[in-house]
LUMPALUM-681270 format. One record per residue (C-alpha): residue in three letters; x, y, z. Coordinates in steps of 0.25 Angstrom, whole numbers, plus 5000, padded with zeros to 4 digits. Each point is the difference from the previous one (the first is absolute). Example, Ala and Ser with C-alpha at 12.3 -4.5 7.8 and 13.67 -1.06 7.14 Angstrom:
# LUMPALUM-681270
     r     px     py     pz
   ALA   5049   4982   5031
   SER   5006   5014   4998
# end
This chain:
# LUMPALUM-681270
     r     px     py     pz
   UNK   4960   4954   5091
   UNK   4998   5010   4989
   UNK   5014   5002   4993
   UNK   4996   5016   4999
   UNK   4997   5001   5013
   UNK   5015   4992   5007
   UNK   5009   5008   5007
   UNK   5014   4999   4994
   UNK   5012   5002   5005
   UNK   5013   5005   4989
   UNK   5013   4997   5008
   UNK   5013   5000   5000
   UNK   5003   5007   4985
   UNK   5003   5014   4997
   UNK   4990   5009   4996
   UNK   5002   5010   4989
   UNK   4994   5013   4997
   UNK   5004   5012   4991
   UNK   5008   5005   5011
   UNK   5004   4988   5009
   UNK   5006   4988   5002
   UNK   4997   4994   5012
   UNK   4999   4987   5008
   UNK   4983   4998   5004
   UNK   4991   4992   5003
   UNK   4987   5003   4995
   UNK   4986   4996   5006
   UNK   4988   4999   4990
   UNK   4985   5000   5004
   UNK   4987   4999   4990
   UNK   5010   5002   4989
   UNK   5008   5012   5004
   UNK   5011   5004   5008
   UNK   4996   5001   5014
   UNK   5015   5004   5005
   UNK   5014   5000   4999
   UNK   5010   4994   5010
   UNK   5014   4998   5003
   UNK   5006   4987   4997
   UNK   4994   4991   5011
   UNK   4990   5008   5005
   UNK   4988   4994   4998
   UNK   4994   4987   5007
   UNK   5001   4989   4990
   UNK   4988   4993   5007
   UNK   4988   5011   4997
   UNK   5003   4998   4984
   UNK   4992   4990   4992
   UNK   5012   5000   4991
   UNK   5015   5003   5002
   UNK   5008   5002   4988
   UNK   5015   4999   5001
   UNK   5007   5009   4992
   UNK   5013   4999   5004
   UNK   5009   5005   4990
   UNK   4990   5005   4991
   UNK   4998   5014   4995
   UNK   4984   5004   5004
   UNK   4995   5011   4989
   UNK   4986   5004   4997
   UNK   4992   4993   4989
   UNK   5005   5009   4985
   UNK   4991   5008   4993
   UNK   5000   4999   4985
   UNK   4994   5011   4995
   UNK   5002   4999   4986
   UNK   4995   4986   4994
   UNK   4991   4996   4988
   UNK   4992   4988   5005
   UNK   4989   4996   4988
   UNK   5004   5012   4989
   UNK   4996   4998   4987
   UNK   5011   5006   4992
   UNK   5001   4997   4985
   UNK   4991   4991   4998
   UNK   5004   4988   5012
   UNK   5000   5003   5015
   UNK   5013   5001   5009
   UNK   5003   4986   5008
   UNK   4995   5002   5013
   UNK   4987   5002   5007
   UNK   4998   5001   5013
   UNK   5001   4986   5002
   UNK   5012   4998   4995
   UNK   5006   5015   5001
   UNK   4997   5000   5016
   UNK   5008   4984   5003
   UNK   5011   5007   4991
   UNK   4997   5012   5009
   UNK   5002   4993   5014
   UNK   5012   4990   4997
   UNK   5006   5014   4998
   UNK   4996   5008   5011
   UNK   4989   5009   4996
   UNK   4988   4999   5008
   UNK   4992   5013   4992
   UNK   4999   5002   4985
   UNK   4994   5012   4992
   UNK   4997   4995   4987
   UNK   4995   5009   4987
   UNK   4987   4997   4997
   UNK   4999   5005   4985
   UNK   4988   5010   4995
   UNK   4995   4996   4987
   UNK   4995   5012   4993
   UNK   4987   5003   5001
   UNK   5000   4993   5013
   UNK   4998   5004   5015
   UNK   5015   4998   5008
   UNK   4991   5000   5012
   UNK   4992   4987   4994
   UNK   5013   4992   4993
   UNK   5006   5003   5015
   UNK   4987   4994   5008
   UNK   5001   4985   4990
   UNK   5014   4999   5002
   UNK   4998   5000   5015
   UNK   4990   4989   4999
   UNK   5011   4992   4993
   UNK   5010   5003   5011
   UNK   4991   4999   5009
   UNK   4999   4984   4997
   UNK   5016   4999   4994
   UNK   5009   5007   5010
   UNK   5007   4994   5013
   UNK   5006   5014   5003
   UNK   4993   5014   5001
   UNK   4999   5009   4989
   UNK   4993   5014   4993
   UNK   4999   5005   4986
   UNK   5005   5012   4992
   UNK   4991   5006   4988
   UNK   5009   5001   4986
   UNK   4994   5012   4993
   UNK   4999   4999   4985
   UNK   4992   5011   4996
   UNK   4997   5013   5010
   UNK   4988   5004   4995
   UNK   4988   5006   5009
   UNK   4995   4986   5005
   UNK   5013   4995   5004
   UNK   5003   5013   5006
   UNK   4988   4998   5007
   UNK   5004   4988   5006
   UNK   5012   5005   5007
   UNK   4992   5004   5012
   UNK   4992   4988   5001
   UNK   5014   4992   4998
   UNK   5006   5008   5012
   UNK   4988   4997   5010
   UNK   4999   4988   4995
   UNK   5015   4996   5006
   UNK   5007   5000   4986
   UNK   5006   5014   5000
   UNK   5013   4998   4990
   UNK   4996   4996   4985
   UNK   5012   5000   4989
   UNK   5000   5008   4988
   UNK   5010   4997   4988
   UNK   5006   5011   4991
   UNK   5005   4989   4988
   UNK   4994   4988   4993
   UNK   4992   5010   4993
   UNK   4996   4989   4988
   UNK   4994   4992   5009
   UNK   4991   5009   5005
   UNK   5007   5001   5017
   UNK   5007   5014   4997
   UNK   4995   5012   5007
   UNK   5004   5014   4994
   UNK   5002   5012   5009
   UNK   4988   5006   5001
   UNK   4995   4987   5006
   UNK   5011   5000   5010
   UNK   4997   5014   5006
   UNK   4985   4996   5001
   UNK   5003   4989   5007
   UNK   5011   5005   5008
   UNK   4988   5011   5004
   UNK   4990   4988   5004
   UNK   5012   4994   5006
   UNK   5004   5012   5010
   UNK   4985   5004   5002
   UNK   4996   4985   5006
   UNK   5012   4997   5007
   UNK   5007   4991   4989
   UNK   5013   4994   4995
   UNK   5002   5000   4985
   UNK   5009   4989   4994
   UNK   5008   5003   4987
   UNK   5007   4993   4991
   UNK   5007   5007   4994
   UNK   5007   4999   4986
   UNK   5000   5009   4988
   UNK   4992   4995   4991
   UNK   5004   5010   4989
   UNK   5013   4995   5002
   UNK   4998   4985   5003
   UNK   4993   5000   4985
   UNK   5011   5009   4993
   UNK   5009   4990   5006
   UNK   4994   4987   4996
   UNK   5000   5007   4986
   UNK   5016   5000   5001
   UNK   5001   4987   5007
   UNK   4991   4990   4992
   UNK   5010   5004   4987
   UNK   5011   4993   5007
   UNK   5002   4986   5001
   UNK   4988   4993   5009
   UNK   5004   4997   5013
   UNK   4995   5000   5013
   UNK   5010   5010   5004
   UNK   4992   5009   4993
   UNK   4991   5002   5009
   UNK   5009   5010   5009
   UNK   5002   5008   4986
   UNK   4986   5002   4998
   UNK   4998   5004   5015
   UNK   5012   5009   5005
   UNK   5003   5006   5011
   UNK   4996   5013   4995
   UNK   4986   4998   4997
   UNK   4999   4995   5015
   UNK   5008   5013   5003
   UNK   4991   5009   4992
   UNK   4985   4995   5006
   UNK   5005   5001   5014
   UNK   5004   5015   4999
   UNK   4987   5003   4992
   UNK   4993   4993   5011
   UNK   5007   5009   5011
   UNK   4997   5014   4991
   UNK   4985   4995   4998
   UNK   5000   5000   5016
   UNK   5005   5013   5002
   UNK   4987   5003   4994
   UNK   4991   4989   5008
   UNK   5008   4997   5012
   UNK   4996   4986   5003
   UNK   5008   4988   5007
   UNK   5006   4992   4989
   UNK   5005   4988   5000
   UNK   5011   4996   4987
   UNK   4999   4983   4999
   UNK   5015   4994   4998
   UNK   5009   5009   4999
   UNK   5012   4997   4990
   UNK   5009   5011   4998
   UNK   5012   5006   5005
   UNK   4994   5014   4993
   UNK   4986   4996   5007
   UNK   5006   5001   5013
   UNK   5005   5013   4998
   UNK   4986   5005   4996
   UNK   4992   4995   5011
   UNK   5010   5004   5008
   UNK   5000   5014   4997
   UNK   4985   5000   5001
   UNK   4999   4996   5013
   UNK   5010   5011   5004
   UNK   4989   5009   4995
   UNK   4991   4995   5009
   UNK   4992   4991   4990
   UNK   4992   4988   5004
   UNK   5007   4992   4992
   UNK   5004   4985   5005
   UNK   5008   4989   4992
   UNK   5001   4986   5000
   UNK   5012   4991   4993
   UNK   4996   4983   4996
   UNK   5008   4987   5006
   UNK   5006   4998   4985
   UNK   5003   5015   4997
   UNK   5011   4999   5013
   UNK   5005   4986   4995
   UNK   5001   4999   4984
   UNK   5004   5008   4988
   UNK   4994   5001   4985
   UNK   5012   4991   4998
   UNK   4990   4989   5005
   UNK   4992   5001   4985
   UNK   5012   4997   4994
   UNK   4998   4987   5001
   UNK   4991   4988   4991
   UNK   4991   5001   5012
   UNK   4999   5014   4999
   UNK   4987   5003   4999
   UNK   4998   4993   5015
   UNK   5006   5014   5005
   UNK   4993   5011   4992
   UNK   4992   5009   5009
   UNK   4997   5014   4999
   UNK   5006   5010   5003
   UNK   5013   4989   4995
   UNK   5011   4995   5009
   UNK   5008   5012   5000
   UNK   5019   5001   5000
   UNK   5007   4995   5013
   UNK   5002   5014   5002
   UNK   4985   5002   5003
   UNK   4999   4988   5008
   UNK   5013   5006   5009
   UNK   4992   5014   5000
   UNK   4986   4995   5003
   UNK   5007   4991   5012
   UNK   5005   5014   5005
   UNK   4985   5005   4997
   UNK   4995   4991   5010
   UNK   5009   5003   5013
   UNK   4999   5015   4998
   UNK   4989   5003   4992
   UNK   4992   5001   4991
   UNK   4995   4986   5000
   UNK   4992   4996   5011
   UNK   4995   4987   4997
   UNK   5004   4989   4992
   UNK   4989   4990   4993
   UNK   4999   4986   4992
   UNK   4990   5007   4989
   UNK   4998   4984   4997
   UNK   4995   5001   4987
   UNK   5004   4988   4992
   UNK   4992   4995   4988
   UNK   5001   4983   4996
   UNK   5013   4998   4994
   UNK   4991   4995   4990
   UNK   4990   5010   4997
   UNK   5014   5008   5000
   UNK   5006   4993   4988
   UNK   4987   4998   4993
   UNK   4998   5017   4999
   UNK   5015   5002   4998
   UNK   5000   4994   4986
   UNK   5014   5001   5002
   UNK   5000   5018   5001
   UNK   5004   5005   5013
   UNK   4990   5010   4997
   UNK   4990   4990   5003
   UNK   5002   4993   5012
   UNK   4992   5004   5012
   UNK   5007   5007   5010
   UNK   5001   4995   5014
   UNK   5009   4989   5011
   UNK   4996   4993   5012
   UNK   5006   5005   5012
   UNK   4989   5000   5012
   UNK   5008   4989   5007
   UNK   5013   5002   5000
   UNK   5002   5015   5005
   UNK   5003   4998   5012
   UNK   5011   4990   4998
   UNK   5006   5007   4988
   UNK   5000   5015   5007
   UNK   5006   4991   5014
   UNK   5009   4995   4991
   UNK   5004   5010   4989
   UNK   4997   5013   5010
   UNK   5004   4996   5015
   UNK   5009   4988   5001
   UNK   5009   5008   4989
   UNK   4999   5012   5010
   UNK   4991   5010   4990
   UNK   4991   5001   5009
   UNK   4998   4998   5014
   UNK   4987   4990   5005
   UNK   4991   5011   5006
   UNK   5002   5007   4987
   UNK   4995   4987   4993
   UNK   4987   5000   5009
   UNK   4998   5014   4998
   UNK   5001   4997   4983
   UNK   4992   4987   5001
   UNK   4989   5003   5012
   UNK   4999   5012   5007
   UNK   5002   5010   4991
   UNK   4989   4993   4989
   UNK   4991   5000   5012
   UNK   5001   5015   5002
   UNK   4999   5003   4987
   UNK   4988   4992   4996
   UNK   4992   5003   5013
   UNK   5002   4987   5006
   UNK   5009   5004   5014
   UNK   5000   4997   5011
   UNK   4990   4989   4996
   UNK   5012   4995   4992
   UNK   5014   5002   4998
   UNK   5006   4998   5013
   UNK   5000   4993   5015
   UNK   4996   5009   5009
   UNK   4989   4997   5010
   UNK   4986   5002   4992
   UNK   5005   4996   4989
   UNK   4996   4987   4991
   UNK   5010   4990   5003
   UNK   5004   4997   4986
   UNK   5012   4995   5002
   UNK   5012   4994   4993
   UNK   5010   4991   5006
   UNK   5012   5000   4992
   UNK   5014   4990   5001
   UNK   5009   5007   4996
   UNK   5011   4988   4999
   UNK   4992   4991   4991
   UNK   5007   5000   4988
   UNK   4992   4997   4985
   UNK   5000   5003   4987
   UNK   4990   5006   4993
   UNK   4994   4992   4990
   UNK   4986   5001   4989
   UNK   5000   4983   5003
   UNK   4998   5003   5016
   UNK   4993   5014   5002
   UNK   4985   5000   5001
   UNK   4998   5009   4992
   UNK   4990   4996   4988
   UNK   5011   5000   4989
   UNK   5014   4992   4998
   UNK   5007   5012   4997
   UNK   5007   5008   5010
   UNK   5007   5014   4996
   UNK   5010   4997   5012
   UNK   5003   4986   4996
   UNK   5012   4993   5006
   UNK   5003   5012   5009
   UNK   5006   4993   5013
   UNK   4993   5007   5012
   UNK   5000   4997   5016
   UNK   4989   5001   5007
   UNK   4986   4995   4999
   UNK   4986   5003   5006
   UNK   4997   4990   5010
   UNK   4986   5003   5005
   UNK   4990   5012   4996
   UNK   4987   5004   5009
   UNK   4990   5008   4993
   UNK   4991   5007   5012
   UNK   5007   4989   5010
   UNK   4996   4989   4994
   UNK   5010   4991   4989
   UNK   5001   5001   4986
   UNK   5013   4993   5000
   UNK   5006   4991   5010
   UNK   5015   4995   5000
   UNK   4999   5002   4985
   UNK   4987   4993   4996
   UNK   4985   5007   4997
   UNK   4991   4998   5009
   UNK   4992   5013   4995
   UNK   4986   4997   4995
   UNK   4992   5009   4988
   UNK   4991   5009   5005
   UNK   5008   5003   5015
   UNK   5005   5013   4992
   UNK   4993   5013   5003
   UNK   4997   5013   4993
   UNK   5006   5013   5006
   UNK   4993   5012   4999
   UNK   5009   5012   4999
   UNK   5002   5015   5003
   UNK   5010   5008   4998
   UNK   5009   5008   5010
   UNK   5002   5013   4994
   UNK   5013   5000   5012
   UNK   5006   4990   4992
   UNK   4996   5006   4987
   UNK   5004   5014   5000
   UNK   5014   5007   4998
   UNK   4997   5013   5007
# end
């Protein structure tokens, strides 16, 4: 029989929602969910396939919004393709990536988007889409925004730093592209740092004594502060949905905050490492492993930002994987903080760490964790009910989850394609057991039986319900 085509039965585990935990059995049919049951309720003998999951958490399949699979920053390219980035995916949970697919200038977003999809396409073993990174907002790029939207890519990312290597966008920019954003039915990404401030700072900290600590001088929080504020006032001029990539501050959460009390379209997002480690982390000789940007920020932040996402403003949490070789790494470094190419793998292990670090140390609760790892992305990115939950219609992606298993977290055991883990030796229980992407396995009792090329690509459109403050 053809495996797309078996009827599955999920039973005995307790199925979570962003509002639920409850004991179900699930019934899945040409690769959705056909129905929900009480425990028991469904006759064993009709399914093709009955999977226990007794003593298992049931989630749907994570959604990654925010990875850089194939980038070319800095002369190398980040560690994963979809190759490798979707098996690193799957042993954690995610069943749907949107990746960045880099425009360079001069050349059609629309275009780089279409020959990344023809790799995917042969590469991935889980479903994915793309988001169009604007470097330069001239009229053919702004062109392109309708034709991106139609197209099913209707959220492209814009930064307001790295102005020396040629990504920075200046205000004017933005509010053309946050017109073209509202007038197509868009989302527009921002990274947003204070360049101005970023290369006065660099200035100060590149006279002290080179260290990778550095790294957070050059960056503080107040240039993140900064372009997050000028982003809000720019739409009060050009009201568009926004949406600010990892959020770092405890300032910043007071901003956006605000914002949305004004009733501005304004949605956040944190990252796995910003909940978890602290610019402490550079201090080390293998500092340079944990230079990002924006940087690891003060315990302080992580405790506010943890707040952030069980009350707002934080609405989703992401990996942004982004690591560069550990070689390539050292190789441009020279030695200079100042050099090293920012970026850390995370894509596999968010859900352990946020299980571990967010609900089992009771900061949040596990509806909460599907909301900031599944349904909430899906809403945002135009990708619900397709994805992002359990419901009946919906894709089963689905994650069985023990949440007994107990493991460390390790660069020698991950799969993802580097031996350094920004989490190393944290002890952790549980463990994904088995993952189905559109009811059929990627994982099974721990081992990949995915194949390249199962993956498939998601056309979006956006739910201004979801969007909209007002």
């Amino acid at each position: 029989m053809n495996e797309k085509n078996k009827n599955l039965l999920i039973r005995g585990g307790t199925v979570v929602s962003d509002s639920a935990v409850i004991p179900m059995d699930l019934y899945i049919e040409a690769g959705r969910i056909k129905a929900q049951g009480q425990p028991g309720s469904f006759d064993k003998e009709r399914f093709d396939e009955v999977i226990d999951a007794s003593n298992m958490y049931v989630l749907p399949g994570l959604v990654d919004p925010h990875v850089h699979f194939s980038s070319p920053f800095m002369g190398c390219v980040t560690i994963h393709d979809f190759a490798t980035g979707s098996v690193a995916a799957a042993f954690g949970g995610v069943t749907t990536v949107i990746n960045f697919s880099t425009q360079a200038n001069g050349e059609s977003i629309l275009r780089n988007i279409e020959n990344s999809n023809e790799i995917a396409s042969k590469q991935s073993i889980i479903d994915w889409s793309f988001h169009g990174i604007i470097l330069d907002a001239n009229e053919n790029t702004l062109n392109e925004i309708p034709m991106l939207v139609k197209e099913g890519y209707p959220t492209f990312k814009c930064f307001t730093t790295y102005r020396q290597a040629g990504r920075m966008v200046d205000d004017l920019a933005i509010l053309s592209l946050l017109k073209a954003t509202a007038e197509n039915n868009g989302m527009l990404m921002v990274h947003c740092e204070c360049d101005a401030i970023v290369e006065d700072n660099l200035k100060k900290a590149l006279k002290l004594e080179n260290r990778w600590i550095n790294h957070a001088l050059s960056r503080p929080p107040s240039a993140e502060n900064v372009a997050i504020q000028r982003v809000i006032d720019l739409m009060k001029e050009e009201n568009a949905p926004v949406y600010i990539v990892h959020t770092t501050t405890k300032e910043s959460r007071d901003i956006i905050q605000a914002a949305i009390k004004e009733g501005l379209p304004i949605h956040s997002e944190t990252c796995t490492h910003y909940l978890v480690l602290t610019e402490e982390a550079m201090d080390a000789e293998n500092g340079y492993q944990f230079i990002c940007s924006p940087p690891l920020r003060s315990q302080e932040d992580v405790d506010v930002l943890w707040n952030a996402t069980i009350n707002g403003p934080i609405e989703v949490v992401s990996s942004d994987d982004a690591m560069l070789p550990t070689e390539d790494k050292l190789r441009i470094a020279e030695g200079r903080f100042e050099k090293v190419g920012s970026g850390m793998p995370g894509i596999e292990p968010r859900l352990a760490v946020l299980y571990n670090q967010g609900v089992v140390k009771g900061k949040i609760n596990l509806p909460r964790l599907v909301a900031l790892t599944s349904t909430n992305p899906a809403k945002l990115f135009g990708l619900f009910p397709k994805k992002g939950h359990l419901g009946v219609g919906a894709d089963a992606d689905i994650v069985i989850f023990d949440p007994n298993k107990e493991s460390v977290i390790s660069g020698s055991t991950h799969h993802m394609n580097t031996d350094f883990s920004p989490f190393e030796g944290m002890k952790i229980k549980g463990d994904v057991q088995s993952v189905l992407c559109r009811g059929q396995y990627v994982i099974k009792d721990g081992k990949l039986i995915g194949k390249p090329g199962y993956g498939q690509l998601l056309r979006r459109h956006l739910d201004e319900s979801w969007l909209k403050r007002k």
